[in-house]
N, C-alpha and C positions, 0 to 999 in steps of 0.2 A: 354309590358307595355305602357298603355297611361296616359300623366301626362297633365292636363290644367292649367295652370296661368291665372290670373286675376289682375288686378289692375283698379283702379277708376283713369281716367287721367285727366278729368274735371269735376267739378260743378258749372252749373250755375243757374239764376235764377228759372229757370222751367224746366231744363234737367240736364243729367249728360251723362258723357261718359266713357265707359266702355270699356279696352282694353283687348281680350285676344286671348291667345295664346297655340297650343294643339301640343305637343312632344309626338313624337312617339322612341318606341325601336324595330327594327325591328327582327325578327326571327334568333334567333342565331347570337345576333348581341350585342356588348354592347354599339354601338355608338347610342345615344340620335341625330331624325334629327326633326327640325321644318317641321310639317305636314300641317298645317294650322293656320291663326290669322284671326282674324277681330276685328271691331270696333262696336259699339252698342250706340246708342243713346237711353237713356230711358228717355220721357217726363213726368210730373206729372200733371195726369189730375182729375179734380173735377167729382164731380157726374154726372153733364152735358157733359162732355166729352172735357171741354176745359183744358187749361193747369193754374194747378195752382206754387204756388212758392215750390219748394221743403224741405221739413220741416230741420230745419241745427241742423247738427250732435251734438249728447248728450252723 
């Protein structure tokens, strides 16, 4: 069984940050162990490819 978490940990004006996290069950095993995390910056960019303001949550 692989299970991934996410949660949104920042928003800011033109990016946001994105944390997640991948639990693994290993073979004939019931223990749940952290396999890997990271962090993710995703910027908001315009047509031209610079950053614009990130549209706030509706």
């Amino acid at each position: 069984t692989l299970c991934i978490y996410t949660h949104v940990e920042r928003v800011g004006r033109t990016s946001m940050t994105l944390k997640v996290e991948a639990w693994a069950q290993r073979y004939l095993s019931d223990l749940m162990e952290k396999v890997t995390h990271a962090d993710f910056v995703m910027v908001a960019l315009d047509g031209e490819g610079k950053p614009k303001a990130v549209p706030a949550e509706s």
